[in-house]
Each structure stands twice: as C-alpha cells, then as structure tokens.
N, C-alpha and C positions, 0 to 999 in steps of 0.2 A: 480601423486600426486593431490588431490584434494585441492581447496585453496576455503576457506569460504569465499563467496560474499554477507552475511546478513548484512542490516543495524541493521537490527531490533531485537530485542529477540522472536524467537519462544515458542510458548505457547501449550503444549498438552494436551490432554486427557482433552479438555474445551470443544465442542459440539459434534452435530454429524449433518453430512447432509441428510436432508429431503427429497430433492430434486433436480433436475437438469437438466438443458437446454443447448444444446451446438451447434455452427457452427462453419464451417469453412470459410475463404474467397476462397477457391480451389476449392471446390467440394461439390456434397449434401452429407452428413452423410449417412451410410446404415453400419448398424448395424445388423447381424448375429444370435445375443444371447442378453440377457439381458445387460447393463454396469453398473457394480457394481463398484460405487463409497465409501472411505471411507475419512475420515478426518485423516491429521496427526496431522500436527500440524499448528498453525495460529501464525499472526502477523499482526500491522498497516500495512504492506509492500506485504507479500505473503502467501500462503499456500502451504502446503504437502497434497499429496491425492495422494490413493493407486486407483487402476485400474485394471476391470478383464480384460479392451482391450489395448492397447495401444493407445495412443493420439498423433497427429502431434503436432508440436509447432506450435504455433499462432491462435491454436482453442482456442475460445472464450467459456469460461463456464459460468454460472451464475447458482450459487448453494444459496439455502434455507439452510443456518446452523441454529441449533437449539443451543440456547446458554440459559441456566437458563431458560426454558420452553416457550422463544419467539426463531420465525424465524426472521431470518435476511439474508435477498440475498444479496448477492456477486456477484462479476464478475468479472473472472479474466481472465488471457489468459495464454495458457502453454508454460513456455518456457527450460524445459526441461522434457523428460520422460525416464525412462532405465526400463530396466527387470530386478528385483534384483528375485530368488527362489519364481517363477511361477507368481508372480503380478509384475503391471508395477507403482513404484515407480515415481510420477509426480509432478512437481515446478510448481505454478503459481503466476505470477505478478497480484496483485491485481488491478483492472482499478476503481474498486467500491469498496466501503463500504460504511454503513450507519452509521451516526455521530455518534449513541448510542453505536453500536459494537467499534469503533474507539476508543470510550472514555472508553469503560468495558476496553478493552484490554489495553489501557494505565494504568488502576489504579493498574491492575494487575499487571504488569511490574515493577510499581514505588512501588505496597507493595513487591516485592519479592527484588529489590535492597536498601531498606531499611535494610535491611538482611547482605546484603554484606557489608566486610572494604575492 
C-alpha cells in the first residue's frame, strides 16, 4: 500500500528541464549512454523526473527548469527512484529553489484552491 507523504500540491505539465548536473557523495558518476531526464511534476517541496538510467538516492541534481521562457536551477537530491514500463520514475527533495519560482508556484496553487469548496 502506498501512503502519500506530500506536504505540498504537485504542479504538472508547468516546464521542462534544460539541463543538468549531478553527484554522488559515494563514487564518481560514469555514465554509459546519454541521461535523459524529463520533469513530472513540481512543488515548493519536491519534484517528479522520469530517467533513461536509474539514480541512487542521495545523488544530488541541480536542474535548469524552464518555466514561462526563463531558466531557473534547482537542486534537489533523490530520495526515491523505481522502474515503472522501461523508465525509472524518480522523487526528489528540493535543497534549492530560487524565490521567483517559490513564489510562481505558490500563486498557482492559491489560484487553483480558490476553485475548491
């Protein structure tokens, strides 16, 4: 049984990532093949990102999302990853965000539960 641990409301199909940078405190990264990252979905608290490789937890990313045609880096760390039908399905706790993204992402949250009784 899966038990939902979000504080936060996840937000999707809002950017896309540009780019990104990642270590481990373990070992050097060596990567094989390209890492095709994608965005799931975001919140003031964490991100969803799909993966062509798998990720240990507690590798440290820092991703360029592109949000309303500015980048904004992030930095988050994984702390869980699974293999759902061939991509690996990846959690990360946000350690960064930059106060502008913080603030889009709250108004967005506060116009959609305007909405709700």
């Amino acid at each position: 049984m899966f038990v939902e641990r979000r504080r936060e409301k996840r937000i999707s199909n809002l950017g896309v990532i540009e780019s990104y940078n990642f270590h481990t405190s373990s070992h050097d990264v060596v990567i094989n093949s390209p890492l095709e990252i994608s965005l799931i979905d975001i919140s003031v608290g964490g991100l969803g990102i799909k993966s062509s490789s798998p990720l240990e937890t507690d590798t440290t990313l820092s991703l360029a999302i592109e949000v309303e045609s500015i980048n904004h880096v992030v930095i988050g760390r994984v702390v869980w990853c699974r293999l759902e039908e061939d991509v690996y399905n990846c959690g990360l706790k946000l350690i960064y965000m930059p106060g502008e993204l913080h603030d889009f992402l709250e108004r967005i949250v506060d116009q959609e539960n305007k909405y709700i009784n």
